[in-house]
N, C-alpha and C positions, 0 to 999 in steps of 0.2 A: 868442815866439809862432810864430815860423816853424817852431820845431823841431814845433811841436802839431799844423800843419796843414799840413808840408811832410814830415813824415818816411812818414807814410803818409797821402795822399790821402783817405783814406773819415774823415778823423777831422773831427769838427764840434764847435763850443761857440756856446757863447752867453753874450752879456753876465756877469749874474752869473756862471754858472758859472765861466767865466775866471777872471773875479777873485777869486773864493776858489783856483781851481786854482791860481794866481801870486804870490796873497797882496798885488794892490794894488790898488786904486782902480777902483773903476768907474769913473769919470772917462778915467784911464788908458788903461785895455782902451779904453774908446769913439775916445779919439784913436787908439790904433794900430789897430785896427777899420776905421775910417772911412779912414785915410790907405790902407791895405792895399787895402780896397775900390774904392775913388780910382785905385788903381794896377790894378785890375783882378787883382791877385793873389787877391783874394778874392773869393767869391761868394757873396751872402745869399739866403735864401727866411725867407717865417714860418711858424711851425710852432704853430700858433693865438698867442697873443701874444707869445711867443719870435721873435726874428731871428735864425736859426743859420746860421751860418758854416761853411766851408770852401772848402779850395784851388780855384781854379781850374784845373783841369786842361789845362784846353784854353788857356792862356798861352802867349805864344811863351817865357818864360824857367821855368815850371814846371818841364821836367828839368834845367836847370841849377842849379835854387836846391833842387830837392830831391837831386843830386847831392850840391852842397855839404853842404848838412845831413845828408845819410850819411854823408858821408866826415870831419866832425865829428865824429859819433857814434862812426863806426869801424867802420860795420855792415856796409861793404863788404869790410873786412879778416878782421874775424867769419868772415862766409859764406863767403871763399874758403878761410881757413882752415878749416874746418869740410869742405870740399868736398876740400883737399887730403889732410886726416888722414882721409879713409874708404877712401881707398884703392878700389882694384875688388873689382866685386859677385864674390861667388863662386859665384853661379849666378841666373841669372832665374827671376822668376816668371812662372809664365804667366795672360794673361787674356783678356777677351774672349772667343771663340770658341771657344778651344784652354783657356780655365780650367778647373778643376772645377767640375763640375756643369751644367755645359752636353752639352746630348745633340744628339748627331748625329744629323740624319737619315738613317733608314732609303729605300733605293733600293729 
């Protein structure tokens, strides 16, 4: 469950859904729900008679345990990799102000 709701912050479930997504027990999901919530790593709202779930962001250990859980995954290894093999741009684009299609005023 940490990976569901630590690997990217904006992700939410709710009871059943979990348990089908994990493939055990409501029962289950409810204890680690409950004890996660307990620890204030999670935080619920209802969403009409849903209780949905996700990270607490604002935790003092939220970057540490979603650290861990990237560097599990290897999504930190991924991106740097990815960052290393592009190599430099070979020319900018321009935008903003100086993009096309933006008109200059006339003096």
């Amino acid at each position: 469950m940490l990976l569901k709701f630590f690997l990217n912050a904006s992700n939410t479930g709710f009871l059943r859904g979990l348990a089908v997504e994990f493939n055990e027990s409501t029962n289950s999901i409810r204890l680690e729900l409950n004890k996660l919530e307990e620890a204030r790593l999670l935080e619920s709202q209802f969403e009409g008679p849903r209780k949905v779930f996700r990270a607490n962001a604002r935790h003092p250990l939220f970057p540490d345990i979603q650290s861990i859980v990237r560097k599990y995954i290897g999504i930190e290894d991924i991106i740097q990799s990815v960052i290393l093999h592009l190599g430099k741009p070979l020319r900018g684009l321009p935008h903003g102000r100086t993009g096309p299609g933006h008109r200059q005023r006339q003096a």
